[in-house]
Each structure stands twice: as structure tokens, then as C-alpha cells.
C-alpha positions, 0 to 999 in steps of 0.5 A, a space after each residue: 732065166 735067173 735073177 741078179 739083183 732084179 735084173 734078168 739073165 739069160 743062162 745062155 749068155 753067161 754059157 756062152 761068154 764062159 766058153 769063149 775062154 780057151 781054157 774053158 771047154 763046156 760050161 753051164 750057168 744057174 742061181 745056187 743058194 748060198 745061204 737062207 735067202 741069198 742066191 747067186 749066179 754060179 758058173 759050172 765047167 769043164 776043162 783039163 785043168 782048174 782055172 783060176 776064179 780070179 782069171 775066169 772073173 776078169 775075162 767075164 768082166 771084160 764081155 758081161 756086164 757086171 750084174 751077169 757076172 757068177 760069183 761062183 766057179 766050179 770045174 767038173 768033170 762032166 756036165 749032166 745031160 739028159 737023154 736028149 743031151 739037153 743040159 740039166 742045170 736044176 741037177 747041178 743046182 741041187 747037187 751043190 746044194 746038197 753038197 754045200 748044207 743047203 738043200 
């Protein structure tokens, strides 16, 4: 589960919603630190070709409610798995975290 202004969101819901789009092939969700005590929802997927954030918000609008929503979108070229083939949400978090300063 995540946290969105208190409110609980499903990972799966927003996985779901993200691949309805055509573009969008695969797609993981999970809170990210952005800066010391600030979270938010970010949307991690995979498709042939980067898809416009602005794009990906609106169609999300339309099928999430807007506390669910990802403030954040990144393409990758794979999502990680584990030997099950279960998706690992915690590597992706701590990947960007580690990328972006804040881990």
C-alpha cells in the first residue's frame, strides 16, 4: 500500500489504470522520496517509445482519482523481477532513490 495525503492506494490500481494506455506495455507503481519528507506516487513503465508525462496524467485523470494519480512517470527498459517473476517495486524505489540524491 501507499500513502497519498492519507489516503490508501492500491499499487495495483494505478498498475492497472497506466496499462490500459496503448502505448503503455508493462508498468509498476510505488512512493519515491523526492525530497527529505516528501513522498509521492511514481509510475515506472515500459514502452517502445517515451510517452508524454502531460499525455499519461490526462489519461490517468480520466480513470483515477486525482489523490491516486503519480506525480512522477519513468520509462525503463525493463521492470525487475524476481525469481518467481514477481515484481520488485522496493528495487525500483531505491534505484531512483539513489539516482536522484536521496537515499
Amino acid at each position: 500500500m501507499m500513502n497519498a495525503g492519507g489516503y490508501r492506494v492500491s499499487p495495483i490500481e494505478v498498475e492497472a489504470a497506466l496499462t490500459a494506455h496503448d502505448d503503455v506495455t508493462e508498468a509498476a507503481a510505488c512512493e519515491v522520496t523526492v525530497r527529505e519528507g516528501v513522498r509521492v506516487i511514481a509510475a515506472f513503465y515500459t514502452a517502445p517509445t517515451e510517452v508524454d508525462e502531460a499525455e499519461l496524467a490526462a489519461f490517468l485523470s480520466t480513470r483515477l482519482a486525482r489523490y491516486k494519480c503519480p506525480r512522477l512517470f519513468v520509462r525503463v527498459d525493463t521492470l525487475p523481477r524476481g525469481a518467481n517473476n514477481k515484481l520488485l517495486r522496493r528495487v525500483l524505489r531505491q534505484d531512483w532513490e539513489t539516482a536522484h540524491g536521496q537515499a
